[in-house]
C-alpha positions as CSV (number, residue, x, y, z in Angstrom):
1,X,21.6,-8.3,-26.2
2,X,24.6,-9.4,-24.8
3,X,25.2,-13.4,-24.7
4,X,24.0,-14.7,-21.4
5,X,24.5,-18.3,-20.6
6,X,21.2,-19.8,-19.5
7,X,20.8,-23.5,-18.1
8,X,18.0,-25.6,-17.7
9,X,18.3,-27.0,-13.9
10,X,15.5,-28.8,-12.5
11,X,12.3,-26.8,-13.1
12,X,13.5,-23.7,-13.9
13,X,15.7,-21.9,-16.6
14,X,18.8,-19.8,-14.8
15,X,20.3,-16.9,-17.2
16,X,23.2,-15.1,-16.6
17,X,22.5,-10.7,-16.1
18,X,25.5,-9.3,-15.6
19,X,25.7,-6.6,-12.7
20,X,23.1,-5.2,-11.2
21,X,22.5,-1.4,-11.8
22,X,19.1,-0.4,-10.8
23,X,15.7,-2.4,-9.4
24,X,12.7,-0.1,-10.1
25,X,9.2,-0.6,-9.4
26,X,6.6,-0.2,-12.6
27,X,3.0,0.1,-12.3
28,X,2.6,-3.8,-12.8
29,X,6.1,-4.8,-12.4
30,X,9.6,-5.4,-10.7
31,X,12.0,-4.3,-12.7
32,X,15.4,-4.8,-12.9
33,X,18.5,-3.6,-15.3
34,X,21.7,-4.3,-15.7
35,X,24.8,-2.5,-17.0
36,X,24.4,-2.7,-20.0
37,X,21.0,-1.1,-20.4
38,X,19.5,-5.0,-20.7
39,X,15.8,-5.4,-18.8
40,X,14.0,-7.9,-16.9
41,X,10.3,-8.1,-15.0
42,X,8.8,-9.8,-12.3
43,X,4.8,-9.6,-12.4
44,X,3.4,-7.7,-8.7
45,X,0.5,-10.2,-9.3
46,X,3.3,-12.5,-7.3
47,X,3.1,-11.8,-3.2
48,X,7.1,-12.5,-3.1
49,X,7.5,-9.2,-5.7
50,X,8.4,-7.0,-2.6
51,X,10.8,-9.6,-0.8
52,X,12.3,-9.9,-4.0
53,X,12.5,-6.0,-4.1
54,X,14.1,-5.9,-0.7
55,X,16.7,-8.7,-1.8
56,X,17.4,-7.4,-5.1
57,X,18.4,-3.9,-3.4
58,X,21.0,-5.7,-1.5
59,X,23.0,-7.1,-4.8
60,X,22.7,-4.1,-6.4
61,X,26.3,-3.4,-8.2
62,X,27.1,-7.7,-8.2
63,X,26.7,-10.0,-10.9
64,X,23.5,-11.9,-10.2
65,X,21.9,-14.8,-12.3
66,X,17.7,-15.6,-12.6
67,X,15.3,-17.6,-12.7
68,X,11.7,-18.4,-14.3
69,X,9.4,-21.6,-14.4
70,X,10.9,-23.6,-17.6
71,X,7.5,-24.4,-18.6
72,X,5.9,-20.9,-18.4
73,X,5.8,-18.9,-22.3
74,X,8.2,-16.6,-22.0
75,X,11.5,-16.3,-22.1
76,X,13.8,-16.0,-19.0
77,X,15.5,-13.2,-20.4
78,X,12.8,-11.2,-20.3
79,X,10.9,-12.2,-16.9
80,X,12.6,-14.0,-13.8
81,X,10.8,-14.8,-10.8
82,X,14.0,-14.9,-8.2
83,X,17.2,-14.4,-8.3
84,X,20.8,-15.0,-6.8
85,X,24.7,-13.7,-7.0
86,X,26.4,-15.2,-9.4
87,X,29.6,-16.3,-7.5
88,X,32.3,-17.9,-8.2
89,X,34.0,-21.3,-8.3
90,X,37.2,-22.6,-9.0
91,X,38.9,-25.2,-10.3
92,X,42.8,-26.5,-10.7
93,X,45.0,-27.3,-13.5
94,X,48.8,-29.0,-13.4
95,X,50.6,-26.9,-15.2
96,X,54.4,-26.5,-15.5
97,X,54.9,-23.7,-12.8
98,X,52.4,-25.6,-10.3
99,X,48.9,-25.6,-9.6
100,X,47.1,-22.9,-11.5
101,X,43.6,-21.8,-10.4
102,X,40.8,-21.1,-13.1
103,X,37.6,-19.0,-12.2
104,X,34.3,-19.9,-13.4
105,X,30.8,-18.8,-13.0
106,X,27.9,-20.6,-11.1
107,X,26.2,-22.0,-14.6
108,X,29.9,-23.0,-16.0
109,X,30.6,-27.1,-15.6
110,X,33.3,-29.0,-17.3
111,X,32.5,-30.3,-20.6
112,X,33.9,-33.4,-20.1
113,X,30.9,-34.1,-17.5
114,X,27.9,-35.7,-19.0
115,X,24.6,-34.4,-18.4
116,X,23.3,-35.8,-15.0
117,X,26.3,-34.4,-13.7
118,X,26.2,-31.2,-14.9
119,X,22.7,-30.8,-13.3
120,X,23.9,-32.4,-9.9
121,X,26.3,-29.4,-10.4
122,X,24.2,-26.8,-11.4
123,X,21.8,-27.9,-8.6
124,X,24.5,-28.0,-5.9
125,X,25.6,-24.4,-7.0
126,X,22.4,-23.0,-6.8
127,X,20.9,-24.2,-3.6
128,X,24.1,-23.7,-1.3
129,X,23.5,-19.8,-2.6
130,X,20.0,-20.1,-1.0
131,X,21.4,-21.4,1.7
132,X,23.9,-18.8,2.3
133,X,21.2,-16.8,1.5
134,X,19.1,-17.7,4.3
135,X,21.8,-17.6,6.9
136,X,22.4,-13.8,5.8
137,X,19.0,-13.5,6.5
138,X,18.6,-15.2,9.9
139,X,21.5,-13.1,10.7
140,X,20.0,-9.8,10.1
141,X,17.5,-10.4,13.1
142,X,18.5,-9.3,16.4
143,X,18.2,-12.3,18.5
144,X,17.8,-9.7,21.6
145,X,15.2,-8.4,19.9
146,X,13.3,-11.7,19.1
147,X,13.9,-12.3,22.9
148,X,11.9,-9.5,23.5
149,X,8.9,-10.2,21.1
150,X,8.6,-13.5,23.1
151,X,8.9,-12.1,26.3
152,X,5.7,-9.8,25.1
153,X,4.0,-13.0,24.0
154,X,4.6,-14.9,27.1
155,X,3.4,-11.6,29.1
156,X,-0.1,-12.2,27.4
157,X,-0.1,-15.5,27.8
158,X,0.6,-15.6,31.4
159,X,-3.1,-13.2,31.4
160,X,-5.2,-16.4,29.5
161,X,-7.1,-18.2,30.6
162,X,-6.9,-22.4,29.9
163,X,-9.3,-22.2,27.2
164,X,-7.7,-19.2,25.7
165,X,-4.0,-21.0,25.7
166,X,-5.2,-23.8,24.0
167,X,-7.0,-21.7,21.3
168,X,-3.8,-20.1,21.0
169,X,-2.1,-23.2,20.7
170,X,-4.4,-24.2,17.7
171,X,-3.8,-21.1,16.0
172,X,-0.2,-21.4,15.8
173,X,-0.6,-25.0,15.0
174,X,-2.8,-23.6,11.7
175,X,-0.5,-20.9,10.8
176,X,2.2,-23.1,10.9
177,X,1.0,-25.7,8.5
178,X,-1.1,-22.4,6.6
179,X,2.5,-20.5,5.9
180,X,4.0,-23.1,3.7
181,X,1.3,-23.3,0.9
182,X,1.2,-19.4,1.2
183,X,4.5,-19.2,0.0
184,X,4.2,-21.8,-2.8
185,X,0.6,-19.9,-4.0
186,X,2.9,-16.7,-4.0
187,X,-0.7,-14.6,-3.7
188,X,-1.5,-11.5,-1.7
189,X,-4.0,-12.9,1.1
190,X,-6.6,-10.8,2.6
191,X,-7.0,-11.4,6.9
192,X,-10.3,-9.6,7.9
193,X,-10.1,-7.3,10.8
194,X,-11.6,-8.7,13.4
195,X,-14.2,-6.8,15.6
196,X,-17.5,-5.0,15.6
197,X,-17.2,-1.1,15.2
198,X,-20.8,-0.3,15.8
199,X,-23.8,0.7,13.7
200,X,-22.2,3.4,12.5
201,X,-19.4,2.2,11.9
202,X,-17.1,4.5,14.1
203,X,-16.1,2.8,16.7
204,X,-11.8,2.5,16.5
205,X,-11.1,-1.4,16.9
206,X,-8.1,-2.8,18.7
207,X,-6.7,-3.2,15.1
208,X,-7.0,-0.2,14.3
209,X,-5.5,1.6,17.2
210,X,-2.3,-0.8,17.0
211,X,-1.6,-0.3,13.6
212,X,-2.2,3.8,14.0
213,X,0.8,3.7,16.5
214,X,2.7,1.2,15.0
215,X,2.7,1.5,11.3
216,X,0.8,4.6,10.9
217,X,-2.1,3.4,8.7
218,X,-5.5,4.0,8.9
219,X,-7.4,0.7,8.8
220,X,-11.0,2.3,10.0
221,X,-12.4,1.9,6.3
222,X,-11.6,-1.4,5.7
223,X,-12.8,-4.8,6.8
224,X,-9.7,-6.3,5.2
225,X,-6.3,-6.0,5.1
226,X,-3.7,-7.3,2.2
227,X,-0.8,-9.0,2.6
228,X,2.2,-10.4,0.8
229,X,3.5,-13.4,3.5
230,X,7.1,-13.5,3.8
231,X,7.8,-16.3,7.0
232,X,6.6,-18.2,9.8
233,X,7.8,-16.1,13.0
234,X,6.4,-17.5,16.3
235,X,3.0,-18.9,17.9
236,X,0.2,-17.4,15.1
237,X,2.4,-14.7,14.0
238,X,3.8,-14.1,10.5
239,X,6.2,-11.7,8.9
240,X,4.6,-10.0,5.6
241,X,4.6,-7.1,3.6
242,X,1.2,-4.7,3.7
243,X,0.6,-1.9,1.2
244,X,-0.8,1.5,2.9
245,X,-4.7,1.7,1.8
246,X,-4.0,5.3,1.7
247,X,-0.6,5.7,1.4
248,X,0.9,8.5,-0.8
249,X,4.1,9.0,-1.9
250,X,6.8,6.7,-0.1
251,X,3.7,5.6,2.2
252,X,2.4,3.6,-1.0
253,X,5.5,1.7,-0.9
254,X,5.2,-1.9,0.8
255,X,6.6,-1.9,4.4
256,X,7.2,-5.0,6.5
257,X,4.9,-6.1,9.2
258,X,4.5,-8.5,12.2
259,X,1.0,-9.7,12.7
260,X,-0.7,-12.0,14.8
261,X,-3.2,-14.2,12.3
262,X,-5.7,-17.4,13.0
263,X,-8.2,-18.7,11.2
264,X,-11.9,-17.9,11.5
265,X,-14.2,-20.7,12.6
266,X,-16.7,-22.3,10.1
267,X,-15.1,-20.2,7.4
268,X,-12.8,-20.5,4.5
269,X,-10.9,-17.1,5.7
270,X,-8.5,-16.2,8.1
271,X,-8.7,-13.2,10.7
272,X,-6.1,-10.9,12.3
273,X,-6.5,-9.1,15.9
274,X,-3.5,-7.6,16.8
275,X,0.1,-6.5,15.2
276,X,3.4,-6.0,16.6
277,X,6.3,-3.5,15.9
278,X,8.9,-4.1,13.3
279,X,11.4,-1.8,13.7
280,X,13.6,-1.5,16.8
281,X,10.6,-3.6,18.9
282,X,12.5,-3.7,21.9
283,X,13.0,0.4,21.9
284,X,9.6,0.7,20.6
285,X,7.7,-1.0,22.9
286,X,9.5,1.1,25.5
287,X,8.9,4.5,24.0
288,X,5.3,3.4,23.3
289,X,4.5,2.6,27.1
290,X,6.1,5.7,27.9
291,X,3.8,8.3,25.6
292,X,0.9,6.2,26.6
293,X,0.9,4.7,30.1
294,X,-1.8,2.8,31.1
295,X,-4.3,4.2,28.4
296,X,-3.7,1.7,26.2
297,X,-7.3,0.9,24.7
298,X,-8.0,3.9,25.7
299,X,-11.2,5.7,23.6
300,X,-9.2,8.2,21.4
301,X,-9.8,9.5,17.6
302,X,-7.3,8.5,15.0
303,X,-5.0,11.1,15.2
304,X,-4.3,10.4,19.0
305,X,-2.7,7.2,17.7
306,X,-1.1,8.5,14.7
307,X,0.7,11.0,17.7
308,X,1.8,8.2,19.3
309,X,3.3,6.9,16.2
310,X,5.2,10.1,15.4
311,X,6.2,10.6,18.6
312,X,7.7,6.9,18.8
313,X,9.5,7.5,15.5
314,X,11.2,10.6,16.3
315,X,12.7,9.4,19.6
316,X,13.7,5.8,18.7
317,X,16.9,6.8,16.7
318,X,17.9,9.8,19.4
């Protein structure tokens, strides 16, 4: 095993990996390896396993460092529950030609600092890479296409009624304070479809025809569906990851989703109604009103919506 510096900063321990080779997903884990043959695991009984996935696939070939709770068993060189680049710093020496510069990594401090400064270091290090981070990510979203999903909500919310805008108001006021301690728990939640689909069970629900033309997945067997939280968006909607019930092949693979959540009065569970595109919303939204035109509850089997869905997909990139 190669020698990997690890540091103890704050709550966690930080080891070095080298560069990034491959991120590969295991029956029960994440799993990442370096150049040098060398392996490390994230448990998929952790929600955040497939926005680490996502994250990881963007360092791919870059030194990295992780991460794992310091008072957890085993050994950060082994497991790792996030991760970042390792960039970086520099700092000066007088020399006889001048100024020289000296490169160091992230976990490097001068050993003339005591300890307390070192983690102040460490620390500082570590959380302006989140931050950078974070702004990557921001970045990444379309604002033109944010403009557009609230355009969509403040079309439905020009339709409600003043009883309905103040539920709606509640909602987003729970989901805002909700998302938080999702993200801490770091635990797949389960929203329950909401809607009645008849005694014998057939009837499609709202929910069911969305997601058909959206996401192509067939929710008509389920009462629930699962899903790994990754953000607050806007009003009661969240960004997560959901796991085809039936998917096969690449459609067992997590994909991101937009969905429109609220909790379920008198009850310890939250519900979900309604989901909105992901990709390209703006185009889709436009493609979808043109393959469907004003049949949009319309009574249809399954496979009517899964034809809106294919026919969406194959015309948004033309």
């Amino acid at each position: 095993m190669s020698n990997h510096t690890i540091r103890k900063v704050n709550s966690h321990n930080w080891a070095e990996f080298g560069k990034l080779k491959s991120v590969e997903i295991e029956e029960k884990y994440l799993v990442i390896t370096n150049e040098d043959g060398e392996v490390r695991r994230k448990s998929k009984v952790y929600a955040s396993w497939t926005s680490s996935k996502e994250k990881l696939e963007r360092m791919r070939g870059q030194s990295i460092i992780t991460c794992a709770p310091a008072d957890r068993p085993f050994s950060c060189l082994e497991w790792f529950s996030d991760a970042i680049l390792n960039e970086s710093y520099t700092s000066y020496r007088e020399t006889e030609n001048g100024i020289e510069e000296i490169p160091h990594r992230l976990l490097h401090a001068p050993k003339a600092a005591n300890e307390e400064t070192r983690q102040l270091l460490w620390s500082a290090r570590i959380q302006k890479q989140f931050a950078v981070e974070n702004a990557e990510r921001l970045a990444r979203y379309n604002i033109n296409l944010l403009e557009q999903m609230n355009q969509e909500l403040e079309e439905e919310n020009s339709m409600l009624s003043k009883k309905d805008k103040a539920s709606l108001e509640r909602h987003a006021q729970e989901v805002r304070e909700a998302v938080p301690k999702w993200l801490e728990a770091d635990e797949m939640r389960f929203f329950r479809i909401v809607g009645d689909r008849g005694r014998d069970n057939s009837k499609l629900l709202h929910f069911d025809k969305e997601i058909a033309m959206r996401y192509r997945i067939d929710t008509t067997k389920i009462s629930k569906v699962q899903i790994a939280v990754r953000e607050y968006l806007d009003k009661n909607f969240i960004l997560g990851d959901i796991i085809d019930p039936n998917g096969v092949g690449i459609r067992s693979l997590p994909q991101p989703i937009k969905l429109a959540v609220f909790r379920l009065p008198d009850e310890n569970a939250w519900g979900v109604k309604t989901v909105r595109p992901y990709y390209k919303p703006k185009t889709w939204y436009r493609l979808e009103r043109n393959f469907l035109g004003d049949r949009k509850d319309v009574k249809e089997p399954l496979d009517f919506w899964f034809g809106i869905y294919d026919k969406v997909l194959k015309e948004i990139d033309t």
